[in-house]
C-alpha angles and dihedrals in degrees: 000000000000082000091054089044097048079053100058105052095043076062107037102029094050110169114247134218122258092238086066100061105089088034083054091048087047097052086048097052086050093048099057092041085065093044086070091057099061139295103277094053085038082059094047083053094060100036086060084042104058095034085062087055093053095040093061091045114134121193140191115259132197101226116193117250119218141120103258105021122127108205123198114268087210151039105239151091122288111250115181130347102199139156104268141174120234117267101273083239091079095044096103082063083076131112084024100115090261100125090199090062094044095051121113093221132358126201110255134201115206102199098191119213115215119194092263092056128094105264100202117111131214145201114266103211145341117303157090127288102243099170136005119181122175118210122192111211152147124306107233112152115282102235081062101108080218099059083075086070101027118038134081103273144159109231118205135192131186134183102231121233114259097348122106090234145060132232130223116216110182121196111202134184126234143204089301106032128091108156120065108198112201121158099184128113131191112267088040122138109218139177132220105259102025115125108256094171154301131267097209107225125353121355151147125238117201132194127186111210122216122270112290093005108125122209111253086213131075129215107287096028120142120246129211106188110236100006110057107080106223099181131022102198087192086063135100097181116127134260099290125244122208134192133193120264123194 
């Protein structure tokens, strides 16, 4: 009994993260200004409530912890891996050494958020913030492949812990976003699987992998954010194919 209780409020009373807060109070207040005009709009009110409250859910999550491994910033489905240059906001790191910066293309996962997703966003793996450029853009939808160009978006780039090479991880914002949230700073020491910040509503999350390191996930595949490893660098497996199962 203890064991079915403990169950049921790791699943029902999930922690949430700060940035929600005022969106939650709003929702609440909106809630209760609809309540006065009749029951069915009064139950619109707390169906949007209390969907505020479980989109800005933040749970614990278990990363694994091993030299070379490239975790999932973000809950979500793969949407495209495709050959990709870097963001052009990146391209003065050029000509510095970094063979993820000097390469022509780079193969990209595009991990898309949808508004029933966690939103929080993780580190991918062990290393220092070398760059973090914010872009404001346009708002086309994020499965789009052209919202990586052309959306408002925080690029990120981090020099990865005992490997020769950096990684790129993009958030970008989508049809209903309109507010990236990222808290890192160059200098900065970080670790796979700590919270670096929320995309609020739907969204995409990019990461660009290191020359000659293939994705260990195929298109359609399901995300957990700091928890899925997307890359091993210490692998030499080939690009990944996935079929339906029912």
């Amino acid at each position: 009994m203890n064991e079915l209780l403990a169950t049921i409020r790791k699943t029902l009373f999930v922690p949430l993260h700060p940035a929600g807060y005022p969106f939650i109070t709003i929702f609440a207040l909106v809630g209760l200004g609809l309540s006065h005009f009749g029951t069915k709009p009064g139950f619109v009110g707390l169906v949007l409530f209390l969907w505020c409250i479980y989109f800005f859910r933040c749970p614990v999550r278990v990363t694994p912890m091993r030299p070379g491994l490239v975790i999932s910033p973000a809950d979500g489905i793969v949407q495209m891996i495709v050959e990709a240059s870097l963001p052009p906001e990146l391209d003065d790191c050029k000509g510095q050494g970094d063979s993820l910066c000097d390469a022509a293309t780079l193969t990209r996962v595009s991990v898309f958020l949808n508004v029933f997703d966690v939103h929080v966003n993780r580190i991918p793996a062990d290393g220092e913030i070398k760059k973090v450029v914010y872009r404001p853009g346009k708002f086309f939808n994020a499965s789009l492949d052209k919202a990586s160009v052309d959306n408002e978006r925080s690029t990120v780039l981090m020099k990865l812990n005992g490997h020769a090479s950096s990684i790129a991880f993009v958030q970008i914002a989508g049809l209903v976003a309109r507010r990236i949230i990222c808290k890192l700073t160059a200098g900065q020491a970080v670790k796979a699987g700590d919270i670096y910040g929320l995309i609020r509503f739907g969204s995409r999350v990019d990461i660009f992998l290191p020359p000659g390191v293939n994705p260990l996930v195929c298109v359609g595949q399901r995300m957990v954010g700091g928890e899925t490893v997307i890359a091993d660098l210490a692998s030499g497996e080939a690009v990944r194919t996935g079929e339906v199962r029912k």
